[in-house]
DRENFI-275866 format. One record per residue (C-alpha): residue number from 1; residue in three letters; x, y, z. Coordinates in steps of 0.25 Angstrom, whole numbers, always signed. Layout:
<resi NUM resn ALA c1 X c2 Y c3 Z>
...
% end
This chain:
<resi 1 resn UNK c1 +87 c2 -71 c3 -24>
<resi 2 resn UNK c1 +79 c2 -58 c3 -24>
<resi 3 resn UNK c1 +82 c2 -45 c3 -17>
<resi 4 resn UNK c1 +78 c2 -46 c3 -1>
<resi 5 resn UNK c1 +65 c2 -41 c3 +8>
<resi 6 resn UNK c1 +61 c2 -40 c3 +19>
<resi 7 resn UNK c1 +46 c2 -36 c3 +27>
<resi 8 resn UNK c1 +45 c2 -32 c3 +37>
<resi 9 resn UNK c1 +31 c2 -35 c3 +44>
<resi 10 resn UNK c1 +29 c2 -46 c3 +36>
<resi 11 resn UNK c1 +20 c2 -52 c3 +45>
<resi 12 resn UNK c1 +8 c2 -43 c3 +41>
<resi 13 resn UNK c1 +0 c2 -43 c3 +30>
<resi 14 resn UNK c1 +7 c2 -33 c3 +21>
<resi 15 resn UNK c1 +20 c2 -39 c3 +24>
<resi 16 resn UNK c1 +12 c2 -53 c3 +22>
<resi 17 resn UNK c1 +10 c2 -48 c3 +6>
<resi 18 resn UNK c1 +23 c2 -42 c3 +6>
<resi 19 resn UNK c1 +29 c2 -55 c3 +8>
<resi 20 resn UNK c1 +18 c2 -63 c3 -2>
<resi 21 resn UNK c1 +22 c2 -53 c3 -11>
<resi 22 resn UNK c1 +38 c2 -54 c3 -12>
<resi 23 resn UNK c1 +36 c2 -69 c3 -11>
<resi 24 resn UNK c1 +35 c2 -68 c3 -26>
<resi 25 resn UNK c1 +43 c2 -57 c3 -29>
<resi 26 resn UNK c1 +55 c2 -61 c3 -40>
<resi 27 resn UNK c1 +64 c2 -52 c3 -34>
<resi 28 resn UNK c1 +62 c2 -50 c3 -18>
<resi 29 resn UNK c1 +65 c2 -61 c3 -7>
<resi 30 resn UNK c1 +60 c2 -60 c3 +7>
<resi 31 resn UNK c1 +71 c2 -59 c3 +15>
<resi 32 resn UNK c1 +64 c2 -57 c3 +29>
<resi 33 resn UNK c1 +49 c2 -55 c3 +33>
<resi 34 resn UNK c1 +49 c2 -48 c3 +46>
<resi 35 resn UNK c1 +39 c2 -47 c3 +58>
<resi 36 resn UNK c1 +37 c2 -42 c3 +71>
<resi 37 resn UNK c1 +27 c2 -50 c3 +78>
<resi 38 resn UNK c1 +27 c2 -63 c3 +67>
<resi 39 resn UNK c1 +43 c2 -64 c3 +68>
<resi 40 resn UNK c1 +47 c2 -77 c3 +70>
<resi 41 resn UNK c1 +36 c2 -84 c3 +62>
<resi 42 resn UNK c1 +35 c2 -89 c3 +49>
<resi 43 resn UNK c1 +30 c2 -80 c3 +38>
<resi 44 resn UNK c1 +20 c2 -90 c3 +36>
<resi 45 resn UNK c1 +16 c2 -91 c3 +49>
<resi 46 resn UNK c1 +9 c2 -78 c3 +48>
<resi 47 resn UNK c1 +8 c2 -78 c3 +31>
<resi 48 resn UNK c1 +3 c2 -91 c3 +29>
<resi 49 resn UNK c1 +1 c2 -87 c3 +14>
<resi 50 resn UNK c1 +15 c2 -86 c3 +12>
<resi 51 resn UNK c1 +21 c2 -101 c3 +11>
<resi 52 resn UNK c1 +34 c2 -94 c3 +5>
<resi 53 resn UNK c1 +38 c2 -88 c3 +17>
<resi 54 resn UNK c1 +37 c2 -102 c3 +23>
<resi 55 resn UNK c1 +52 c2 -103 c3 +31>
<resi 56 resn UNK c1 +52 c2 -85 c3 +33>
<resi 57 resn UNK c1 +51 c2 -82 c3 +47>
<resi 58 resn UNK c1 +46 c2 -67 c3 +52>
<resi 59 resn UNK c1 +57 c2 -59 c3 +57>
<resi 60 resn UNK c1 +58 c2 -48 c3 +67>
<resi 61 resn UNK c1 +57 c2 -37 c3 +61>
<resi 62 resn UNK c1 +69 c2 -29 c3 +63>
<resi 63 resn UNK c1 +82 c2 -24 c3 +55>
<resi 64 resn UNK c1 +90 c2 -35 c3 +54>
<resi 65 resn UNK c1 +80 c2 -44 c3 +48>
<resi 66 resn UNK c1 +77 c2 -34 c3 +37>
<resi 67 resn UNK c1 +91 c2 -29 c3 +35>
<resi 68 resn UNK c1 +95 c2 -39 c3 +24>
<resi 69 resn UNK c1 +83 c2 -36 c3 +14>
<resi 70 resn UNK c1 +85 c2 -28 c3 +2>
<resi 71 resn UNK c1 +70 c2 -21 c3 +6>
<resi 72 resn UNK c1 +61 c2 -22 c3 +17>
<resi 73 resn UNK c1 +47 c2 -21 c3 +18>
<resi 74 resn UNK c1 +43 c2 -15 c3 +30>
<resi 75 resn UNK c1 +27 c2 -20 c3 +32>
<resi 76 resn UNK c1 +27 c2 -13 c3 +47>
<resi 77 resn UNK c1 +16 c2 -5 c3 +55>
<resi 78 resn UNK c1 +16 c2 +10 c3 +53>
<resi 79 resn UNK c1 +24 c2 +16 c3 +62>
<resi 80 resn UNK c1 +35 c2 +3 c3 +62>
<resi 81 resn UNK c1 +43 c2 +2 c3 +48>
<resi 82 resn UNK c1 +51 c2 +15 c3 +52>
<resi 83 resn UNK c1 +59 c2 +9 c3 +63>
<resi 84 resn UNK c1 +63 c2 -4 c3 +53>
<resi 85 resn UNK c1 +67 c2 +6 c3 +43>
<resi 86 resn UNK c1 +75 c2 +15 c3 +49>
<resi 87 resn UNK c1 +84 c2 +2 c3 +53>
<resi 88 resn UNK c1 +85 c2 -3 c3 +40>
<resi 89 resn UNK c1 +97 c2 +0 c3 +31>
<resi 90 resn UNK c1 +95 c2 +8 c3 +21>
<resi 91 resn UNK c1 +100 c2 -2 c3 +10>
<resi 92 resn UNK c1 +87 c2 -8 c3 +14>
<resi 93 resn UNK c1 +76 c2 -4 c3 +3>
<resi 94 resn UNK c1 +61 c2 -4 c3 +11>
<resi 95 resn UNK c1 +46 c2 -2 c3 +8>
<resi 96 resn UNK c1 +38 c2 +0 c3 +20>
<resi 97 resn UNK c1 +24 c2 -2 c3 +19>
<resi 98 resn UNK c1 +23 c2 +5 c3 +31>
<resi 99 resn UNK c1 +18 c2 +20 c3 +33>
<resi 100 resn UNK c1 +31 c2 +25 c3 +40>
<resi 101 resn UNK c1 +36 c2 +33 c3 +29>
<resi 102 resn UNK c1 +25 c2 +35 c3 +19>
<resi 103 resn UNK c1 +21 c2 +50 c3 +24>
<resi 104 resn UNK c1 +30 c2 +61 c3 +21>
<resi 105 resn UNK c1 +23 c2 +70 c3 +32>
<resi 106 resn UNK c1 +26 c2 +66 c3 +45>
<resi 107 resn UNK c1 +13 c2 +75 c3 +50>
<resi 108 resn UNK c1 +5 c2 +67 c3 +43>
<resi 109 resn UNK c1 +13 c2 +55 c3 +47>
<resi 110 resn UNK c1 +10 c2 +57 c3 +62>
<resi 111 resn UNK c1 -5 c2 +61 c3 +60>
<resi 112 resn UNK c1 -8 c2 +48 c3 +52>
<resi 113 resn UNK c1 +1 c2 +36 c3 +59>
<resi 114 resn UNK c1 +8 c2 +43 c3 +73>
<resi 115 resn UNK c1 +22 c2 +43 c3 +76>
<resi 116 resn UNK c1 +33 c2 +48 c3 +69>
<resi 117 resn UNK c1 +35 c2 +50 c3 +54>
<resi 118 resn UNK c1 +48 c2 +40 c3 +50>
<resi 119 resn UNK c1 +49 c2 +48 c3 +36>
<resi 120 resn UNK c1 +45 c2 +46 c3 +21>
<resi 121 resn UNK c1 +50 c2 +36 c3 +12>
<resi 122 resn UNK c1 +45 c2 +35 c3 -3>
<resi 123 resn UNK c1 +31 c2 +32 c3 -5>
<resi 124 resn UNK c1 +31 c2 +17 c3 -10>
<resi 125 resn UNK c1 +18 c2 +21 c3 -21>
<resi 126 resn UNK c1 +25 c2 +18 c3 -37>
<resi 127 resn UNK c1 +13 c2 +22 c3 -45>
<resi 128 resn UNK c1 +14 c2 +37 c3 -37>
<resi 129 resn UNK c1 +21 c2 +47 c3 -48>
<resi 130 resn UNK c1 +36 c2 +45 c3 -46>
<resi 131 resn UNK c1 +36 c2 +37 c3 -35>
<resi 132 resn UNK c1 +42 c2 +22 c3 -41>
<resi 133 resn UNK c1 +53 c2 +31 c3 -44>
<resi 134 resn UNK c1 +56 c2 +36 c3 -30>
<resi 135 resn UNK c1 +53 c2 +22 c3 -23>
<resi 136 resn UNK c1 +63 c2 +17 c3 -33>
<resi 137 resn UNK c1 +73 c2 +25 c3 -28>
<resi 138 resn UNK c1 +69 c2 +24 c3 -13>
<resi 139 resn UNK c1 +75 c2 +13 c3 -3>
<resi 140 resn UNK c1 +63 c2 +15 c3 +8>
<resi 141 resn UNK c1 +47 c2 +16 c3 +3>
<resi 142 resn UNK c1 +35 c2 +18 c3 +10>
<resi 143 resn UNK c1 +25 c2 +10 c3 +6>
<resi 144 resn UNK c1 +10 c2 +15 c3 +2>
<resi 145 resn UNK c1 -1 c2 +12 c3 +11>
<resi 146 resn UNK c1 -12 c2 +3 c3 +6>
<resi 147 resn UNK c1 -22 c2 +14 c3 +7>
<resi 148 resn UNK c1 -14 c2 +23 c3 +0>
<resi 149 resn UNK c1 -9 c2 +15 c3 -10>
<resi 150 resn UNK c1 -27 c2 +14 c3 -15>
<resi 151 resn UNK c1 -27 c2 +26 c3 -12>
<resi 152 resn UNK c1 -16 c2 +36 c3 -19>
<resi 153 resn UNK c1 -15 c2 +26 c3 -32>
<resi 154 resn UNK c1 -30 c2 +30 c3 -34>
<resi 155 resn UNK c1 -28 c2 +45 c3 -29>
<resi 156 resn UNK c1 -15 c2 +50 c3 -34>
<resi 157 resn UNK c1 -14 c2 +52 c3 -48>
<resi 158 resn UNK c1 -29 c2 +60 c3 -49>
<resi 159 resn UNK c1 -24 c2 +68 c3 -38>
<resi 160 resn UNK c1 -11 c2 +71 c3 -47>
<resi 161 resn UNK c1 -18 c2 +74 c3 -59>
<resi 162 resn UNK c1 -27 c2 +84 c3 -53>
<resi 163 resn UNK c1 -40 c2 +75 c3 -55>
<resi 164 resn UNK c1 -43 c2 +75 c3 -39>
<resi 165 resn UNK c1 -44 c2 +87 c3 -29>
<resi 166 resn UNK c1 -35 c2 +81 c3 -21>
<resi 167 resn UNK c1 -42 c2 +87 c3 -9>
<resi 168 resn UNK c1 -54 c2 +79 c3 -8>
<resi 169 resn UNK c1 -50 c2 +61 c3 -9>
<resi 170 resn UNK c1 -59 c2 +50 c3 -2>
<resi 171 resn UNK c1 -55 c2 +38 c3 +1>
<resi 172 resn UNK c1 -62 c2 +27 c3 +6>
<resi 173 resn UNK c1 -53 c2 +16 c3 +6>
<resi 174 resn UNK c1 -57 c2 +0 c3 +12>
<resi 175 resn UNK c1 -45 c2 -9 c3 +15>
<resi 176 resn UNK c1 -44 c2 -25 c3 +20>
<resi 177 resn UNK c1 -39 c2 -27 c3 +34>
<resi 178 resn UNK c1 -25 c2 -32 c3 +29>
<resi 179 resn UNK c1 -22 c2 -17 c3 +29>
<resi 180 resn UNK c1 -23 c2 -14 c3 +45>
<resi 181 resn UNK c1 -12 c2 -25 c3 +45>
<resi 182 resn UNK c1 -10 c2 -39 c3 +51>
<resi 183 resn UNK c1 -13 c2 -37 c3 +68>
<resi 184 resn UNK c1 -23 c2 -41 c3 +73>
<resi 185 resn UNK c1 -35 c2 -31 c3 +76>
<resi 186 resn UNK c1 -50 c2 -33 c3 +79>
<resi 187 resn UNK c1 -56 c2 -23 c3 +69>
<resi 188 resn UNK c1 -49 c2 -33 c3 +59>
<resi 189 resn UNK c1 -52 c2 -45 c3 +62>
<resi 190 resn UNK c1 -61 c2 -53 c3 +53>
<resi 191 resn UNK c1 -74 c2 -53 c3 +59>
<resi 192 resn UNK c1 -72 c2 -38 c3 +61>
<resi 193 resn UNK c1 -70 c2 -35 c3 +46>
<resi 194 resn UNK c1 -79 c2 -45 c3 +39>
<resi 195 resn UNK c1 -91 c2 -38 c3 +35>
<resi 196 resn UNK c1 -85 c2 -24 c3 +38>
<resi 197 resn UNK c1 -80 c2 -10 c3 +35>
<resi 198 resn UNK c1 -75 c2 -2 c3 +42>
<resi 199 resn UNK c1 -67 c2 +14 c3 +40>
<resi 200 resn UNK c1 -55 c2 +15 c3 +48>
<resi 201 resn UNK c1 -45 c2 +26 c3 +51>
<resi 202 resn UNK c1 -56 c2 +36 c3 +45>
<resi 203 resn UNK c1 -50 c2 +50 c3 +42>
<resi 204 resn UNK c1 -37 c2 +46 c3 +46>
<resi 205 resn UNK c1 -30 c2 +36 c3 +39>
<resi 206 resn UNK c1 -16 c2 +34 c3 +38>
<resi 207 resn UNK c1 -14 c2 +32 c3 +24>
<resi 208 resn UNK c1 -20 c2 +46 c3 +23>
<resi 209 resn UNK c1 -8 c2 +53 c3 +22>
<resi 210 resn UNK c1 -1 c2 +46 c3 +12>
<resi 211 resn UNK c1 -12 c2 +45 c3 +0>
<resi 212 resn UNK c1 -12 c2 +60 c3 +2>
<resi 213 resn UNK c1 +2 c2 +63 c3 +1>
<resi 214 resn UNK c1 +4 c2 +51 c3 -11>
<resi 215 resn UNK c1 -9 c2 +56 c3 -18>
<resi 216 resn UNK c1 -8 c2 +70 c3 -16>
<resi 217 resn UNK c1 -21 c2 +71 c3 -11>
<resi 218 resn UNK c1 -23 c2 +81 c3 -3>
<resi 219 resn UNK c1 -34 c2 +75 c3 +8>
<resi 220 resn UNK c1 -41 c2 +63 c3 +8>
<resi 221 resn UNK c1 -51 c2 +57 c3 +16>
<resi 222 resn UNK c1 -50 c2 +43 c3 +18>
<resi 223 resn UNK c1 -59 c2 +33 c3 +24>
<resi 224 resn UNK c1 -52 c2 +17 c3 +24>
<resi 225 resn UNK c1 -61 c2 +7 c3 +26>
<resi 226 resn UNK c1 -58 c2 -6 c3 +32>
<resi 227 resn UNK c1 -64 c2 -18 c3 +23>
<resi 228 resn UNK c1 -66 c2 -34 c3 +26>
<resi 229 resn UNK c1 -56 c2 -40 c3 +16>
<resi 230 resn UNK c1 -42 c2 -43 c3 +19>
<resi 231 resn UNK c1 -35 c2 -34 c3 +9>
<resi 232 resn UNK c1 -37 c2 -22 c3 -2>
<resi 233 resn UNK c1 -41 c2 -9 c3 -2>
<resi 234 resn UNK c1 -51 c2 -1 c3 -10>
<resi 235 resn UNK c1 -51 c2 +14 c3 -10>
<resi 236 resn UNK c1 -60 c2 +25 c3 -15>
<resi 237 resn UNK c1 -53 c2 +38 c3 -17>
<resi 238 resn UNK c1 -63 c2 +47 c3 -22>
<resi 239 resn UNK c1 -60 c2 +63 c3 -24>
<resi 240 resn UNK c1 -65 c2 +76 c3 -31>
<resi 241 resn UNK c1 -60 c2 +80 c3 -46>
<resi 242 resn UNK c1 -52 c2 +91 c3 -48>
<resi 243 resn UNK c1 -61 c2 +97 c3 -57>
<resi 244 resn UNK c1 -76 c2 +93 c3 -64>
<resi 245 resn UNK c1 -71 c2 +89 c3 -76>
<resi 246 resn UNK c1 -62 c2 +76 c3 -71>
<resi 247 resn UNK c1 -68 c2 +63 c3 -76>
<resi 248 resn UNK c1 -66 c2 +51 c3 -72>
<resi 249 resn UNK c1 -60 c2 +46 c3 -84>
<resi 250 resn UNK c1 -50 c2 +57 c3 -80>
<resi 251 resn UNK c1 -48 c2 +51 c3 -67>
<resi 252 resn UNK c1 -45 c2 +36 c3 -73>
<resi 253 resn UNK c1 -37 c2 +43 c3 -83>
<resi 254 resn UNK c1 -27 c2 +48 c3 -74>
<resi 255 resn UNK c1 -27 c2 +34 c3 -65>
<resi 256 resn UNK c1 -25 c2 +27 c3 -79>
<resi 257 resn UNK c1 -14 c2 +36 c3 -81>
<resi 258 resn UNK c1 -8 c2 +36 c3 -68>
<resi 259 resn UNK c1 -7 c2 +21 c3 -67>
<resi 260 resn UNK c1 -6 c2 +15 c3 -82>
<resi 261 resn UNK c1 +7 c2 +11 c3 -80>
<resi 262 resn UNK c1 +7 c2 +7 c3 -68>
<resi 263 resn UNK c1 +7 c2 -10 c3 -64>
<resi 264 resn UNK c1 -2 c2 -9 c3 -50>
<resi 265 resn UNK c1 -12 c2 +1 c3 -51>
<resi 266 resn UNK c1 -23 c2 -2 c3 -61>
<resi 267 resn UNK c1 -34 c2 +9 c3 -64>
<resi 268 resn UNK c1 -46 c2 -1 c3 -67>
<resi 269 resn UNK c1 -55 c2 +1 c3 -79>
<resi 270 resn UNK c1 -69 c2 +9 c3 -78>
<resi 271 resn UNK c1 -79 c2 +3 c3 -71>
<resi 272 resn UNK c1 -70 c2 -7 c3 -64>
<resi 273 resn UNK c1 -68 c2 -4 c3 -48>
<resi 274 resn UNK c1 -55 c2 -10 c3 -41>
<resi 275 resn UNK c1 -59 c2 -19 c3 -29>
<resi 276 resn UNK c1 -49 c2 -26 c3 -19>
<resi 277 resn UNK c1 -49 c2 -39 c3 -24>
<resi 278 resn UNK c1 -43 c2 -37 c3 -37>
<resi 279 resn UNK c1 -30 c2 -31 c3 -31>
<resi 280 resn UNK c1 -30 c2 -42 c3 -19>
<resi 281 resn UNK c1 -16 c2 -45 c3 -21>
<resi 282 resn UNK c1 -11 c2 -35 c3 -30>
<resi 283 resn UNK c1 -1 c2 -24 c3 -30>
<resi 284 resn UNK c1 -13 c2 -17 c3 -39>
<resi 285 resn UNK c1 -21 c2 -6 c3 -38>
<resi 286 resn UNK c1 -34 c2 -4 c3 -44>
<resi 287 resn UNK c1 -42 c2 +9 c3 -48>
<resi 288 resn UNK c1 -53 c2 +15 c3 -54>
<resi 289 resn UNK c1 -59 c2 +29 c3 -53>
<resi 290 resn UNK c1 -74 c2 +33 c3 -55>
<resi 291 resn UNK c1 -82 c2 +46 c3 -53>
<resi 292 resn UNK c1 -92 c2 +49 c3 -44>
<resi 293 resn UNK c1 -105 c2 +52 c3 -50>
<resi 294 resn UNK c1 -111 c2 +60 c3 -38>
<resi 295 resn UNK c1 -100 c2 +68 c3 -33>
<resi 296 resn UNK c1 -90 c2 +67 c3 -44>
<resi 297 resn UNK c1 -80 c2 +62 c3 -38>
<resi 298 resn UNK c1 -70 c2 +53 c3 -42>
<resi 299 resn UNK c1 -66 c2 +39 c3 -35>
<resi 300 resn UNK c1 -54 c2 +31 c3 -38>
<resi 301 resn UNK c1 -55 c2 +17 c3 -33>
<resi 302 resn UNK c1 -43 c2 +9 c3 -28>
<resi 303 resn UNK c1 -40 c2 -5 c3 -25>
<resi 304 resn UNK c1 -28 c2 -11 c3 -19>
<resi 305 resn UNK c1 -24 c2 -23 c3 -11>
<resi 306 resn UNK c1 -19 c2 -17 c3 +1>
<resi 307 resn UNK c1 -7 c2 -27 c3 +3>
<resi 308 resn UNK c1 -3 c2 -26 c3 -11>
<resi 309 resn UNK c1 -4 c2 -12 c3 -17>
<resi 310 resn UNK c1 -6 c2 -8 c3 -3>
<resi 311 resn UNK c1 +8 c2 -14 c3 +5>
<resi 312 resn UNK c1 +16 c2 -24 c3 +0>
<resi 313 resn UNK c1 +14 c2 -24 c3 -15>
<resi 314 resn UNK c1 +17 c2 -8 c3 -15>
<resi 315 resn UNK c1 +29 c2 -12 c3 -7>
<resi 316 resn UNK c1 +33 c2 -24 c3 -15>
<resi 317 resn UNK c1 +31 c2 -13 c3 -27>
<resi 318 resn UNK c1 +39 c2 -1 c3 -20>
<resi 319 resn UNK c1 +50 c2 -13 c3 -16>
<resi 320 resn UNK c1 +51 c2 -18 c3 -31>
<resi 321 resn UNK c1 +54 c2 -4 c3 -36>
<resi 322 resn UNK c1 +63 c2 +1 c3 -24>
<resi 323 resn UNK c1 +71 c2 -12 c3 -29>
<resi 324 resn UNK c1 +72 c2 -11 c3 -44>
<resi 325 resn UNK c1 +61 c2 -23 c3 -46>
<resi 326 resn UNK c1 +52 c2 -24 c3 -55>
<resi 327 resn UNK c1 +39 c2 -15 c3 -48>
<resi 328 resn UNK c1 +30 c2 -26 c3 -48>
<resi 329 resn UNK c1 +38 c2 -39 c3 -44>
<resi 330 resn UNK c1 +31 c2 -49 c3 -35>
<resi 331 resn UNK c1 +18 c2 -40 c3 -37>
<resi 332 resn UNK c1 +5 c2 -43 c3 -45>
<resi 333 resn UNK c1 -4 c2 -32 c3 -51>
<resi 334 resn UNK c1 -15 c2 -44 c3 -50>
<resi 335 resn UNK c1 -24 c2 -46 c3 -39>
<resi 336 resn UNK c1 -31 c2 -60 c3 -34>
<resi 337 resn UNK c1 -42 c2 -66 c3 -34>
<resi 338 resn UNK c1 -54 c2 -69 c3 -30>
% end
């Protein structure tokens, strides 16, 4: 018998992988799989690839059903993981994949989402410098956002060993439609997306904020894209050296470097380009880094399955070092396919 979770919104699609996920997981049980709309049904009813949660029913998402787990997973709308965890005892240990508490500025928090900032919890991103060790000691952990995560794992480390000018990052980043969530909307249904690409929330995208203040960027420019695929994202981050005489061997150095020890970020060999399939599935991230021959500058390429690395395998990983766990437990560096 293994240490008890719960997830909350476990009806949508991350909370659908966080519970594909810990269905294989050696040491967490699912206690409860809550739901607002869904309660009452049977998790297969709405997960139909999940035959294991045959006889679990959706609960109502409230306190009382998530009291008794040793963690909750809180899979919520922005804006709505607050309210549950501020009820929550706090003997309970919780990852929220949500943004509620990823922003430490509540100026910046109001100007990207609305509302009112509910507060900062650790940042739930291991391979940062330092930062398993403070999620370690944490009992509440904001998860990264899938954006982010593509992001910031390719940015960060050049920008901390001075290889960057942190004032002037590019991103152009594409993303599946599983990343707008589960309800229903025109612009995603099928016969709207196949065959289509399309920016969205140009110049003002949420995740914004947070690649600048975990990358220590300084401003960025990104432009998402919305792509016909179900899941995965691929980001371009491209940005001025700090000085003329940066190479790019310099530049894979310090990814190489960065990330040789690490078990889900792999820094791809030369003349090899990350691509979503091969992380479909996957707690990995891939990378590479080239030079620009007209305008010199350099381009980190990152590829992530936006459901895995991106929500509930980051969470699953952040749960697994906030419990004592083995990091990688009921997680696969190994993609799928075809």
């Amino acid at each position: 018998m293994g240490m008890s979770v719960g997830v909350a919104g476990a009806s949508g699609y991350a909370g659908g992988e966080l519970l594909r996920l810990l269905a294989s997981h050696p040491d967490l049980e699912v206690s409860v799989a809550s739901a607002h709309a869904s309660a009452g049904q049977l998790v297969t009813d709405v997960h139909p690839h999940l035959p294991g949660y045959a006889d679990l029913r959706f609960a109502d998402t409230n306190v009382a059903a998530l009291a008794d787990a040793d963690l909750v997973f809180l899979a919520l709308p922005h804006g709505s993981s607050a309210a549950v965890a501020g009820e929550l005892s706090r003997r309970t240990k919780i990852v929220d994949l949500g943004a509620d508490f990823r922003l430490r500025s509540a100026e910046q928090w109001q100007r990207y989402y609305g509302g009112e900032h509910a507060g900062t919890w650790t940042y739930g991103l291991p391979e940062l410098p330092g930062q398993r060790a403070l999620i370690a000691a944490s009992d509440r952990v904001a998860n990264t956002g899938c954006y982010a995560v593509s992001v910031i794992t390719g940015l960060a480390p050049l920008v901390a060993a001075d290889v960057v000018d942190p004032s002037d990052i590019v991103v152009v980043a594409a993303s599946g439609t599983s990343g707008a969530g589960r309800s229903a909307k025109v612009n995603l249904l099928g016969s709207e997306v196949m065959g289509d690409l399309s920016a969205y929330k140009v110049g003002a995208h949420q995740h914004v904020p947070e690649i600048l203040q975990a990358s220590g960027a300084v401003t960025l420019s990104m432009t998402p894209v919305l792509a016909p695929m179900p899941r995965g994202i691929l980001a371009t981050i491209t940005a001025r050296p700090m000085s003329s005489g940066v190479s790019i061997e310099d530049v894979r150095d310090v990814l190489r470097a960065a990330y040789h020890a690490e078990r889900f970020i792999h820094v791809l060999p030369d003349g090899r380009q990350p691509h979503t399939a091969a992380t479909l599935g996957s707690n990995s991230v891939h990378l590479q880094a080239s030079m620009d021959l007209s305008s010199g500058r350099i381009i980190v390429t990152s590829a992530i399955d936006n459901l895995g690395k991106g929500a509930a395998g980051q969470a699953i990983q952040n749960a697994n070092i906030m419990l004592g766990l083995d990091e990688a437990a009921g997680l696969t560096v190994n993609g799928t396919a075809p």
